[in-house]
C-alpha positions in Angstrom: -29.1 -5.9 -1.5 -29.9 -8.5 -4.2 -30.8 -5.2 -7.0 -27.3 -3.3 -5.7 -25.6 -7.2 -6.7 -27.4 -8.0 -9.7 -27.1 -4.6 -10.9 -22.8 -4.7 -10.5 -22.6 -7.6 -11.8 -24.6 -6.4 -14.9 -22.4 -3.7 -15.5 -19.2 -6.2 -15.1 -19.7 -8.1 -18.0 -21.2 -5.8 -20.3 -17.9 -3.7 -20.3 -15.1 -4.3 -22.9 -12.1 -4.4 -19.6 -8.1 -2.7 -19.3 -4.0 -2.6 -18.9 -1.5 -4.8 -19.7 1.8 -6.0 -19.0 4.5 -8.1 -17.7 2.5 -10.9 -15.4 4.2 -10.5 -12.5 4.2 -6.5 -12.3 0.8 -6.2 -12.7 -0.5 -6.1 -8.7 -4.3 -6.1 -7.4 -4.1 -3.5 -5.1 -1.5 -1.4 -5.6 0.5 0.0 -8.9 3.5 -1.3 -9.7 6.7 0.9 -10.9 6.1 -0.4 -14.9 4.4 1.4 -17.0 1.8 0.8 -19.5 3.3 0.9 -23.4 4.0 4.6 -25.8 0.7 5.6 -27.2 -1.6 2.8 -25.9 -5.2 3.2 -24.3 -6.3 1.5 -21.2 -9.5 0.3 -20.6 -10.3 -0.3 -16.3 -13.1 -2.0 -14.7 -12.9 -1.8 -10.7 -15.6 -3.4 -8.4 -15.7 -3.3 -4.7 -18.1 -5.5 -2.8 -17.9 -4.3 1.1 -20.2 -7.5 2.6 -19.9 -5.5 6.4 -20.2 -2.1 5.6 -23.4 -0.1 7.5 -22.8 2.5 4.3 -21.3 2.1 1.0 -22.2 -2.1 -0.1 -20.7 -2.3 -3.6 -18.4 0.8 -5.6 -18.1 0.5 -9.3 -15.1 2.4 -10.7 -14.4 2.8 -14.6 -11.2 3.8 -15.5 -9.2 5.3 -18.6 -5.4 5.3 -19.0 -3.0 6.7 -21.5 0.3 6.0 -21.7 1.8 9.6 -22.9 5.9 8.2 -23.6 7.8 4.6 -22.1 8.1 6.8 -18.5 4.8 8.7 -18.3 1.3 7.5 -18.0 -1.7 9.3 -16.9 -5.1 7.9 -15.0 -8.7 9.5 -15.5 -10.7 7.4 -12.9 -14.5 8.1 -11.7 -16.6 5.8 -8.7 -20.0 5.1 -8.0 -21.6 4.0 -5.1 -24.4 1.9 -4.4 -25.6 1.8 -0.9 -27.1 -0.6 1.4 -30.6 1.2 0.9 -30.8 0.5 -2.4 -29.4 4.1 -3.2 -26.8 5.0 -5.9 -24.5 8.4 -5.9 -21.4 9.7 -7.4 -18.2 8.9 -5.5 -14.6 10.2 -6.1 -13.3 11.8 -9.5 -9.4 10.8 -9.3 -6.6 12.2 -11.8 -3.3 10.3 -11.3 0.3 10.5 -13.0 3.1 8.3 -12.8 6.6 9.0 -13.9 8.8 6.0 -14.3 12.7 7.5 -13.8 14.9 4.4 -13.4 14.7 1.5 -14.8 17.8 -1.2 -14.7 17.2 -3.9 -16.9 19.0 -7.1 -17.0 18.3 -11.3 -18.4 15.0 -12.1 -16.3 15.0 -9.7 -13.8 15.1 -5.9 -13.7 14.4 -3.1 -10.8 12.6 0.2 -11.5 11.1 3.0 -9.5 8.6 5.2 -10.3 7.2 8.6 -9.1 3.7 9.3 -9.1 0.8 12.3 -7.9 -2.8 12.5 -8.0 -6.0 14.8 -7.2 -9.8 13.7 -6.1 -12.7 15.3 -5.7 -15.4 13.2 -3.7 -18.9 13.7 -3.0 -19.2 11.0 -0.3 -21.1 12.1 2.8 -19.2 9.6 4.9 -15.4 8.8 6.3 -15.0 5.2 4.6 -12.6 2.5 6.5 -9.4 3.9 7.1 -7.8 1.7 4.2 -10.2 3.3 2.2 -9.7 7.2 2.5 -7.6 8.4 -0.1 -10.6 6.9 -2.6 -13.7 8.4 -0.7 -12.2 11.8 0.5 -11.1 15.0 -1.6 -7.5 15.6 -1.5 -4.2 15.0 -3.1 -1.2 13.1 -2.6 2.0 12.1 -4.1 4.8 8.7 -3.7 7.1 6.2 -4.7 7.2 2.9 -6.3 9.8 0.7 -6.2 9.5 -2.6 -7.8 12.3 -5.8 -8.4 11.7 -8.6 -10.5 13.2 -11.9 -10.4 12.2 -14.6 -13.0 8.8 -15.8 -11.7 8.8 -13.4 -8.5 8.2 -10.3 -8.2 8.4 -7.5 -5.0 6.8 -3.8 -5.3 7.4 -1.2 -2.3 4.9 1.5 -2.1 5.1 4.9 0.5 2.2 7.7 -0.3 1.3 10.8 1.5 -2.1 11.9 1.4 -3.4 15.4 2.6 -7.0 15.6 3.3 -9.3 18.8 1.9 -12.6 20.0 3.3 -15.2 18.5 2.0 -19.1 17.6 2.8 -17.7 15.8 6.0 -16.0 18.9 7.1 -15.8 22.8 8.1 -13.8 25.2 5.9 -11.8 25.8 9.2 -8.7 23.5 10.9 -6.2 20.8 10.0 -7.3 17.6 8.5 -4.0 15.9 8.8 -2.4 13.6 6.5 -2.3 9.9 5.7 0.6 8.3 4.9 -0.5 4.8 3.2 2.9 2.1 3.0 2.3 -1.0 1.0 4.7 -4.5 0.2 3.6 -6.5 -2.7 4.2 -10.0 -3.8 3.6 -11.8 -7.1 4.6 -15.1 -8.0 3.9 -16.3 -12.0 2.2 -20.1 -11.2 1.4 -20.7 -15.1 2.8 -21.2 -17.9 5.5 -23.7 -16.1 7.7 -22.6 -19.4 7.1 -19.6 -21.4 7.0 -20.0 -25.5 4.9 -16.8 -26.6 3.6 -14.0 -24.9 0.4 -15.1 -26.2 0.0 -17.5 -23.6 -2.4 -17.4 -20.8 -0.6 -16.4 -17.3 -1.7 -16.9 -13.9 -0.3 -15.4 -10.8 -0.8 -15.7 -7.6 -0.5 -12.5 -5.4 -0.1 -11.5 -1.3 -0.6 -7.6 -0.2 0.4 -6.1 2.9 -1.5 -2.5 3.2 -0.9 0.0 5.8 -2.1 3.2 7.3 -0.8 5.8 9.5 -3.8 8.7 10.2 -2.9 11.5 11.6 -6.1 13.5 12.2 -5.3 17.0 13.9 -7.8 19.3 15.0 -10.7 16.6 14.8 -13.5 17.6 17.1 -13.0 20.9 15.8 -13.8 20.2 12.3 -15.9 17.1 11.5 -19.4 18.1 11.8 -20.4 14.6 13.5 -18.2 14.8 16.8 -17.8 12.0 18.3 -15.1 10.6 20.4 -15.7 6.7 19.2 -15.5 8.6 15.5 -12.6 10.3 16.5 -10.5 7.0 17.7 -11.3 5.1 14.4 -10.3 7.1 12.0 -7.0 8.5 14.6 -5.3 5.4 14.7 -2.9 2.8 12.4 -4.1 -0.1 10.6 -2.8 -2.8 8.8 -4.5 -5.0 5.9 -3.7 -8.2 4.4 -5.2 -8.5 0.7 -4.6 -12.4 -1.1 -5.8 -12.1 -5.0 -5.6 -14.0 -8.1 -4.8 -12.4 -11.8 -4.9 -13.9 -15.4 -3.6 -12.5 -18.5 -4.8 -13.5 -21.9 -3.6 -12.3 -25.3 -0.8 -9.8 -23.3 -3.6 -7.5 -23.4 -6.9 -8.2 -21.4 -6.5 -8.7 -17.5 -8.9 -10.8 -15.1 -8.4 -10.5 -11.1 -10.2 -11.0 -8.0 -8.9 -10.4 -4.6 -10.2 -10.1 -0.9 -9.1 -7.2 1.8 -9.4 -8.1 5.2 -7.9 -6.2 8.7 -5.2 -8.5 10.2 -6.1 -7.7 13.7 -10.0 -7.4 14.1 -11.8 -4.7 16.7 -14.6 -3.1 17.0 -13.0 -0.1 14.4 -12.3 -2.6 11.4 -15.8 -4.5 11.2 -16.8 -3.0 7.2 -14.0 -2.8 6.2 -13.7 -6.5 4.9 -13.8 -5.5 0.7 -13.8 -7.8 -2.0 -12.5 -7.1 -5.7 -13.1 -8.2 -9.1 -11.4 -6.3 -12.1 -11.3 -6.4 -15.8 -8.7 -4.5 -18.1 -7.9 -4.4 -21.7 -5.3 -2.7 -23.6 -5.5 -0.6 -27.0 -2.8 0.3 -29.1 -3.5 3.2 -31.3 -1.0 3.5 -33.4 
């Protein structure tokens, strides 16, 4: 345990972190509708700490992002897992695109929605928590963002569909199902009290409400592990609450740290308690 921690940690600082943008757009969890600026480079360091998890302890993520035009920006994301025996392996190789098609400007506040998509292969051998599947299991998905500024608040709406492919948890054979993920975000700007550059250093203070609807047909028939207390874990809703706090410095190098946790508790949700700490920086290359 100590050598999986001391070796994230390691790897945290010694990376030059990415993306950048208005303060309150910019969520923990989730994306938000904005997109990153024309012909700039984004630089992502994810790091997920699960302190109950029997499996997966801590996940390391780097990230690279490329904003193509003002509407279209494109994700290259691959994970690695460290486990609670000490033992490190490959996790999910993600591709993700987001198309930004309305955007309604106006003095301090604005509203714009945003269409997105993305593809992952995984070479997990397990089912993660069910807040966790669409970043431990191949498959693809596409959805919406819809996010509305006001001064110092800000509210994103998020709604994703998620089809599950066979992978090394699975037979070539049956329906996996869907997962349809649903997300309201919250970001308040606490500091600067009063803004006079954009060089200034911003803190906000964010609240995340995750869901997930799993709708695993044909289970028994494909999962190679069948088991009816497997099967009503990952068959069932669940709903997250995720509290985090993000600074900004420069408009172009992004701290944050947040902390996932089941509202309601059972037997199902113990591991699935996650802690995050992040580091981004933006490049412009032109």
């Amino acid at each position: 345990m100590k050598k999986i921690v001391r070796t994230g940690v390691l790897l945290l600082f010694l990376s030059h972190f990415t993306v950048i943008g208005k303060a309150q757009e910019l969520y923990i969890q989730t994306e938000p509708a904005s997109n990153m600026p024309a012909k700039s480079l984004g630089i992502r360091l994810s790091n997920k700490y699960f302190p109950k998890s029997s499996q997966d302890q801590f996940r390391i993520s780097p990230e690279l992002m490329y904003g193509i035009s003002s509407k279209l920006m494109i994700h290259v994301k691959q994970s690695f897992n460290f486990t609670t025996e000490n033992e490190y392996k490959p996790g999910m190789l993600n591709f993700y695109a987001k198309y930004r098609f309305l955007s309604i400007d106006e003095i301090q506040k604005h509203t714009r929605i945003a269409a997105f998509a993305s593809i992952g292969y995984s070479n997990s051998q397990e089912l993660a928590g069910v807040h966790d599947l669409m970043e431990s299991n191949t498959g693809y998905s596409s959805g919406i963002i819809i996010t509305q500024l006001w001064h110092k608040l800000a509210l994103s709406s998020t709604l994703v569909v998620f089809k599950r492919l066979a992978n090394k948890n699975y037979d070539q054979i049956g329906d996996l199902g869907m997962i349809y993920n649903y997300s309201l975000s919250a970001g308040y700007l606490l500091l600067p009290l009063k803004y006079k550059n954009y060089r200034q250093a911003n803190l906000n203070l964010y609240v995340e409400l995750l869901g997930t609807r799993n709708e695993l047909k044909n289970y028994e028939e494909t999962h190679v592990h069948k088991s009816e207390d497997i099967t009503q874990k990952f068959r069932r809703d669940q709903v997250m609450l995720a509290p985090g706090l993000q600074t900004i410095l420069g408009s172009r190098t992004r701290i944050e740290a947040g902390y996932l946790f089941p509202l309601v508790n059972s037997k199902y949700s113990q591991g699935e308690n996650m802690v995050m700490l992040r580091f981004e920086h933006l490049l412009f290359l032109h």
